[in-house]
Backbone as CSV, one residue per row, in Angstrom:
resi,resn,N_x,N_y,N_z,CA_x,CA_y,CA_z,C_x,C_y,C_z
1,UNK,-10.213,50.288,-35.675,-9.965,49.077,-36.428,-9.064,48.166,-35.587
2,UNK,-9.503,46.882,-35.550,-8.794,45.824,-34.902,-8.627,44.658,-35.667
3,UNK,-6.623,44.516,-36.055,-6.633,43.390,-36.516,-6.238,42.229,-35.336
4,UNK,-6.822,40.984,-35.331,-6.619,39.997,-34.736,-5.359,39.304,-34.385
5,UNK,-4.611,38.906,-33.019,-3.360,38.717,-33.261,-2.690,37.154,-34.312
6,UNK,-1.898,36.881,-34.543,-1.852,35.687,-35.227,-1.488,34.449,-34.300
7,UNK,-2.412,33.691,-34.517,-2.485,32.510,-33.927,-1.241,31.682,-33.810
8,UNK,-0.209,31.920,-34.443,0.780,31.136,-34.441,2.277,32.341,-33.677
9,UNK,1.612,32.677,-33.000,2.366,33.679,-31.451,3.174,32.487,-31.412
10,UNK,5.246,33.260,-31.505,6.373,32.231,-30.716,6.071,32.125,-28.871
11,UNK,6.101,31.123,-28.889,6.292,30.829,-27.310,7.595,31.895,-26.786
12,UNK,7.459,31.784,-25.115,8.418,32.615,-24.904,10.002,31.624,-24.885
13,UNK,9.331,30.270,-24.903,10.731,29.126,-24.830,11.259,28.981,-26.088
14,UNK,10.628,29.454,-27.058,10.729,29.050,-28.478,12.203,30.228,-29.123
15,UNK,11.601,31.687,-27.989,12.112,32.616,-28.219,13.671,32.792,-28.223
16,UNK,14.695,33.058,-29.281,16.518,33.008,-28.655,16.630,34.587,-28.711
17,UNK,17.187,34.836,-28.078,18.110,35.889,-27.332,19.058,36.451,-28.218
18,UNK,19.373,37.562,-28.883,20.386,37.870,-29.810,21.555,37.412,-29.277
19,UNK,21.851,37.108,-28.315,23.427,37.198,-27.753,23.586,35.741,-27.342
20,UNK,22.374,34.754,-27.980,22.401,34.030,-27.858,22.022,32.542,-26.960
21,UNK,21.230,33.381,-25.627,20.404,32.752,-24.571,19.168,32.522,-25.049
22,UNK,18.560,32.247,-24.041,17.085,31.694,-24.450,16.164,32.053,-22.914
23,UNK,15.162,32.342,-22.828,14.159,32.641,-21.651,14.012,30.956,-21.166
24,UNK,14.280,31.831,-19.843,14.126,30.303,-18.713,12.421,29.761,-18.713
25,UNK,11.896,28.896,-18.580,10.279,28.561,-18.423,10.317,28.580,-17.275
26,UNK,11.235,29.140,-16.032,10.727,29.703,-14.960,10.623,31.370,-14.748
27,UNK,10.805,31.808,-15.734,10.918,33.380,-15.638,9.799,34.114,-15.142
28,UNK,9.549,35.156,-14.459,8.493,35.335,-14.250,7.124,35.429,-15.305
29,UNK,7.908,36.445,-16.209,7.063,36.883,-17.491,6.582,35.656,-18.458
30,UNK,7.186,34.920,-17.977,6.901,33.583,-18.909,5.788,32.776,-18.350
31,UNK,5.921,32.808,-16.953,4.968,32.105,-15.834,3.780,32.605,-16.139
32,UNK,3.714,33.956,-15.956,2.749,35.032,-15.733,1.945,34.642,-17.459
33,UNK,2.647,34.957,-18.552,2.182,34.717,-19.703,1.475,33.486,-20.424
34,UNK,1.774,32.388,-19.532,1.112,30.763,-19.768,-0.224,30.850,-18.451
35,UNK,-0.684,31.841,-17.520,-1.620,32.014,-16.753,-2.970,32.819,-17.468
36,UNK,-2.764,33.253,-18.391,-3.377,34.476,-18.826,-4.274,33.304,-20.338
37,UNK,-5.493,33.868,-20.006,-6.148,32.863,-21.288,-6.281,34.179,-22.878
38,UNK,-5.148,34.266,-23.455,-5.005,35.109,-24.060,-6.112,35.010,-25.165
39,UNK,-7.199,33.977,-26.219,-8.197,33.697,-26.715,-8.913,34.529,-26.312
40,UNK,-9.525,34.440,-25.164,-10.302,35.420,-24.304,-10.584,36.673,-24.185
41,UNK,-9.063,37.242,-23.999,-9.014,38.373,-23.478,-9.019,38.730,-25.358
42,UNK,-8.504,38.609,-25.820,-8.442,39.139,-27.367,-9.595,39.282,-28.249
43,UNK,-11.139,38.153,-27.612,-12.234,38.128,-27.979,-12.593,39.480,-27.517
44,UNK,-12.298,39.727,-25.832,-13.253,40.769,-25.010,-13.056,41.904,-25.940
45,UNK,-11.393,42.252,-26.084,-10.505,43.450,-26.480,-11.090,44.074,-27.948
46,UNK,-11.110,43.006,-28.609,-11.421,43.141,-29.919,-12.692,43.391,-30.153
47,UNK,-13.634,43.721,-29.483,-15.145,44.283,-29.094,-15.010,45.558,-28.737
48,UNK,-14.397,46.375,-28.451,-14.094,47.766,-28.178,-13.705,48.464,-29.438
49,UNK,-13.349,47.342,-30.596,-12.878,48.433,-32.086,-13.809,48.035,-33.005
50,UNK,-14.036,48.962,-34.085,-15.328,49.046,-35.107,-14.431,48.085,-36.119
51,UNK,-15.188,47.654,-37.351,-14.756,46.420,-38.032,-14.537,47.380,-39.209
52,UNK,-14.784,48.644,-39.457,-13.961,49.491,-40.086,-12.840,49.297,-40.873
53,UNK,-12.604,49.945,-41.717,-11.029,49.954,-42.209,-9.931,51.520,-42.114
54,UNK,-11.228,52.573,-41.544,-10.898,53.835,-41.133,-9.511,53.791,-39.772
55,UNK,-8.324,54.599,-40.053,-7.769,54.593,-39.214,-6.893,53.046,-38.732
56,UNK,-6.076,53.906,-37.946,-4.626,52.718,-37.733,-5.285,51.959,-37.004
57,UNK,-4.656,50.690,-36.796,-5.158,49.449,-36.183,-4.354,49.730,-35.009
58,UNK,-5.394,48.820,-33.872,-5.397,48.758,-32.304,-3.426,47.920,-32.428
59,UNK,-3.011,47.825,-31.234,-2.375,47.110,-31.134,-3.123,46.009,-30.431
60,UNK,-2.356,45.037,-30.103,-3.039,43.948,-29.747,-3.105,43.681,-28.446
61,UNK,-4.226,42.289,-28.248,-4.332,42.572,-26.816,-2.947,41.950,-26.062
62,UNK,-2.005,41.271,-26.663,-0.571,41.064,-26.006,0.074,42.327,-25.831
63,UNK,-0.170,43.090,-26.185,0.727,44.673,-26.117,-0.114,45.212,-24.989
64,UNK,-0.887,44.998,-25.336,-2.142,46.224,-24.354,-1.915,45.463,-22.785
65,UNK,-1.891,44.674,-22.780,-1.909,43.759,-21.081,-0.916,43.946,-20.550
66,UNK,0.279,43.268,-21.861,1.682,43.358,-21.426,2.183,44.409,-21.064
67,UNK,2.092,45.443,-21.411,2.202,46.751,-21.276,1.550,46.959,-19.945
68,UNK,0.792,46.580,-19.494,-0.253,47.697,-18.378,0.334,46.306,-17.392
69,UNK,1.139,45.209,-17.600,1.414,44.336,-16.244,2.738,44.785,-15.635
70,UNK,3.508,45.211,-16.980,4.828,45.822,-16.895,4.735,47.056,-15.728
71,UNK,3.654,47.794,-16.452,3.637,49.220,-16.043,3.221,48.919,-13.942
72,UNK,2.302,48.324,-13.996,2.001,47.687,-12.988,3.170,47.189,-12.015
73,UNK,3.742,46.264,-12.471,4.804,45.664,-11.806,5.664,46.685,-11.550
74,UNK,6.147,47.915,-12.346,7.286,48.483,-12.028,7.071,49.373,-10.869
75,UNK,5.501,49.698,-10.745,5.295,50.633,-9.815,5.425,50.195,-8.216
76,UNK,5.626,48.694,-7.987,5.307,48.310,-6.945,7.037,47.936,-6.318
């Protein structure tokens, strides 16, 4: 089962910082995240799960990428 992410995703500039900062719009992850046609990839992603209601829902494709760019990046 795949629910769809919500269209109204905070920007990462939008985002404050508990301690009170805010993400630079030069950050990498921020750069990297305005490159990525996330529509897209969430169409492809969301074709791999049954329309079901059986079983926990996918995470999304912002988790699933973000996750595997992280994982990516740290290895290098």
């Amino acid at each position: 089962m795949h629910q769809k992410d919500d269209t109204q995703q905070l920007k990462f500039e939008d985002f404050y910082l508990p301690f009170g900062g805010r993400l630079r719009s030069d950050n990498r992850w921020v750069t990297l995240a305005k490159q990525i046609p996330w529509q897209q990839i969430e169409q492809k992603y969301s074709e791999n799960f049954s329309n079901n209601k059986a079983g926990c829902p996918a995470k999304s494709a912002h988790i699933a990428l973000g996750s595997l760019a992280k994982k990516t990046a740290s290895q290098q």
